[in-house]
N, C-alpha and C positions, 0 to 999 in steps of 0.2 A: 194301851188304847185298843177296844174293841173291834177287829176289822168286821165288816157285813158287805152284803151286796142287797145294793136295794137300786129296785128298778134299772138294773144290770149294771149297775153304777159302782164301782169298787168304794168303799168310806170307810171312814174308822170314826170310832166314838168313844171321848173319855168323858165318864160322868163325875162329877164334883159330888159329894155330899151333902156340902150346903149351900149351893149355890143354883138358883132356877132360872142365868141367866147364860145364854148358849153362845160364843165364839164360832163361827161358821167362815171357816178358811176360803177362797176360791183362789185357783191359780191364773198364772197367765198362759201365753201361747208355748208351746214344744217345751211343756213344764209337766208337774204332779204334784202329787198332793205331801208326796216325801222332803219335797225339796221345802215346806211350811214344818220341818219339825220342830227347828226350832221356836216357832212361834207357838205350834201346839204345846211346847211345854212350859213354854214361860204362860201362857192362858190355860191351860189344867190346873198353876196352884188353886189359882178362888173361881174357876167358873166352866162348864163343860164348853169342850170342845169338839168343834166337827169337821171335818175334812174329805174331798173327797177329788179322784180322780173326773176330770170334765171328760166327757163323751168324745170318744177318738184316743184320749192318751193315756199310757202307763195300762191298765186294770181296768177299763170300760172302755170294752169294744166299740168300734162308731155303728154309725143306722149304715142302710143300703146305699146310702147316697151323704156324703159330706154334710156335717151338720151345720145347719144357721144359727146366728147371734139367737133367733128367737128360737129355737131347738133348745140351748144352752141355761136359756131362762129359764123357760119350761119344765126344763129338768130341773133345778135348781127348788122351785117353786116345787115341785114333786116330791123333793128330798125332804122339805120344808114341812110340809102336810105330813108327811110319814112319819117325822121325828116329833110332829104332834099328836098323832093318831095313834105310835105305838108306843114315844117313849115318853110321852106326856109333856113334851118340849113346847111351850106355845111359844108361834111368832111374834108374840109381841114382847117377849123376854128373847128377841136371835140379836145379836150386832153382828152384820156380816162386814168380812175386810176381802177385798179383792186386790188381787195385782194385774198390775199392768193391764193389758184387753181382759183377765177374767172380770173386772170391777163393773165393765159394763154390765154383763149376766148379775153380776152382785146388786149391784144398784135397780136393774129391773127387775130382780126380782122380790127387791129389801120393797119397792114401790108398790105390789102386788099383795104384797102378805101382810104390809105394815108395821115393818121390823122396828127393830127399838132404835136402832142405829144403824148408817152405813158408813164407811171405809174407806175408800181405794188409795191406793199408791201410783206416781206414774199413768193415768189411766187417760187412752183420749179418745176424746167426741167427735171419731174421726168421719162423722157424714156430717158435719158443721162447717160451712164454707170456710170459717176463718179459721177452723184448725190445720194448724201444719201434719202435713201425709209425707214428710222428707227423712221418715225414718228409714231403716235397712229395709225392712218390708216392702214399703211402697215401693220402693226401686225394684227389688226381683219381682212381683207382682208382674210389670211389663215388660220382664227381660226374659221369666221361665212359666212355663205352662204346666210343665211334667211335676205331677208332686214330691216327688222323690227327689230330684234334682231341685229342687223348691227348697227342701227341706235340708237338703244337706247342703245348697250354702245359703240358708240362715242359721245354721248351726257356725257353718266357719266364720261366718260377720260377728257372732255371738261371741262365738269362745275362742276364736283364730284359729290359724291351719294346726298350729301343730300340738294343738289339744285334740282338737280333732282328731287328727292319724293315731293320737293315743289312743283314743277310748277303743275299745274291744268291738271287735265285730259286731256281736249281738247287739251290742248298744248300739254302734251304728244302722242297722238295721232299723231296730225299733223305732229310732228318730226320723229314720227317712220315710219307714209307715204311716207316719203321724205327718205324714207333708200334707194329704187330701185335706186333714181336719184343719193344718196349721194355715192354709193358703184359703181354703174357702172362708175360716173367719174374720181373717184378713181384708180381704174382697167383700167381704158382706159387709162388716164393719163401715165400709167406706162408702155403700151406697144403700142399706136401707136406717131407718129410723126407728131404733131398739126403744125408745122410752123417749118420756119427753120432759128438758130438766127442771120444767116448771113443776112436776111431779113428785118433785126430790122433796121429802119433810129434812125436819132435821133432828136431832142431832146429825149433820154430816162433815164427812172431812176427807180433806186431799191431802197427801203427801207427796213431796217430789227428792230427791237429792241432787246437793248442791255440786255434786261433781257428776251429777250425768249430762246428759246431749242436753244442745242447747233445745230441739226442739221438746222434748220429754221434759224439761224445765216449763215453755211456754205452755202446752198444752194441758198439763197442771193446772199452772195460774189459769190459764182461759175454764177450765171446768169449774174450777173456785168461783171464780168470778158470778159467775152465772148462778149461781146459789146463795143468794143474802144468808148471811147469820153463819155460813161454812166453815170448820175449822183449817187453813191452810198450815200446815207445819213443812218446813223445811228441814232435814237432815241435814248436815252442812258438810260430812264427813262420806256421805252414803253416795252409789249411784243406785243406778237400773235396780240391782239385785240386793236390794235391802234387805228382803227377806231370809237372805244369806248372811251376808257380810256383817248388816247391823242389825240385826231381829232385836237385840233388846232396844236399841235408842228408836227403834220404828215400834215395836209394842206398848214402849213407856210415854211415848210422845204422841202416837194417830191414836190407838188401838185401846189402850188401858182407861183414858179419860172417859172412853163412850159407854164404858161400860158399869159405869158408877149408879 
């Protein structure tokens, strides 16, 4: 995979030969674009792939000030244009897949450009009254201010204490840098209005697994719901971290069908 920096945005890009139809990764919160390898390789056999670090984490530094839900699109859209203007990539051949909170920036931005396909896994429409906010998130949101202390326990809700105390210094660092990005999109998410889902075309599709939270289950279905004709797929085996765990039963099953 080709890495580049485009509009200070750390990406990698692997071109297919015969294929003019572009896989465009997005991650979730206190994530990277590394942690989609496996999916980058299982979508390089038949069709390019894009990927790239979201503004604030891994390899793309944040702005001067915590970036918003609409910042994330923005950029995203940005990336989009670029891989049209330079690498001949047109939007209307991208299927983007987003996880978790990056799905919303996927989805507003698949709305904007007119993509072929959108994606997400786990992803919720959490400035929607009826969406449940009873995640890990919401809770520290009102219990910590300080991003660093923000960030380092939703890392330990994430991965428990004593992964935590393993990872190396640096790493811990790194993650707790990434609090300002990780808490502001949190808090944005929650009260402004990124896209509106009557906007959504289709082909689109939701995934959830059947052994995550229960609210991460409901908020799924409730974003399904809301889009007639949506593909809902269940992993039965997966949770949160599909992307990990079961990248090929989440590529063969969301991801692969849309890209036909």
């Amino acid at each position: 995979m080709k890495s580049l920096k485009i509009n200070g945005l750390q990406c990698g890009l692997q071109r297919h030969p015969d294929s003019e139809t572009t896989l465009i990764l997005v991650h979730g919160g206190m994530d990277r674009m590394s942690s989609m390898r496996k999916l980058m390789r299982l979508g390089a056999e038949t069709v390019n792939v894009f990927a790239y670090d979201r503004r604030g984490y891994a390899g793309s530094p944040p702005l001067e000030r915590p970036a918003t839900i609409a910042d994330h699109i923005s950029d995203l859209v940005g990336l989009i244009d670029f891989l049209n203007s330079e690498h001949e990539i047109a939007p209307a051949n991208t299927v983007l897949f987003g996880h978790s909170i990056g799905g919303v920036p996927a989805i507003g931005a698949g709305i904007q450009v007119g993509a072929k396909a959108t994606c997400v896994f786990e992803t919720s429409p959490m400035w929607l009254p009826q969406c449940s906010t009873s995640g890990i998130g919401g809770g520290l949101i009102s219990e910590i201010d300080d991003p660093s202390q923000f960030a380092e326990a939703f890392m330990r809700k994430m991965v428990g204490n004593k992964v935590w105390e393993k990872l190396p210094r640096t790493t811990k660092q790194q993650r707790m840098s990434e609090g300002a990005t990780l808490r502001a999109e949190m808090v944005d998410v929650r009260v402004s209005i990124p896209w509106d889902w009557r906007d959504i075309t289709l082909p689109f599709g939701v995934g959830y697994g059947g052994l995550s939270r229960e609210h991460q289950i409901a908020n799924s279905k409730l974003l399904a719901s809301l889009v007639e004709g949506c593909s809902l797929v269940e992993l039965p085996d997966a949770r949160h971290g599909a992307h990990l765990d079961n990248a090929s039963a989440l590529y063969e099953q969301l991801i692969q069908p849309l890209l036909a």
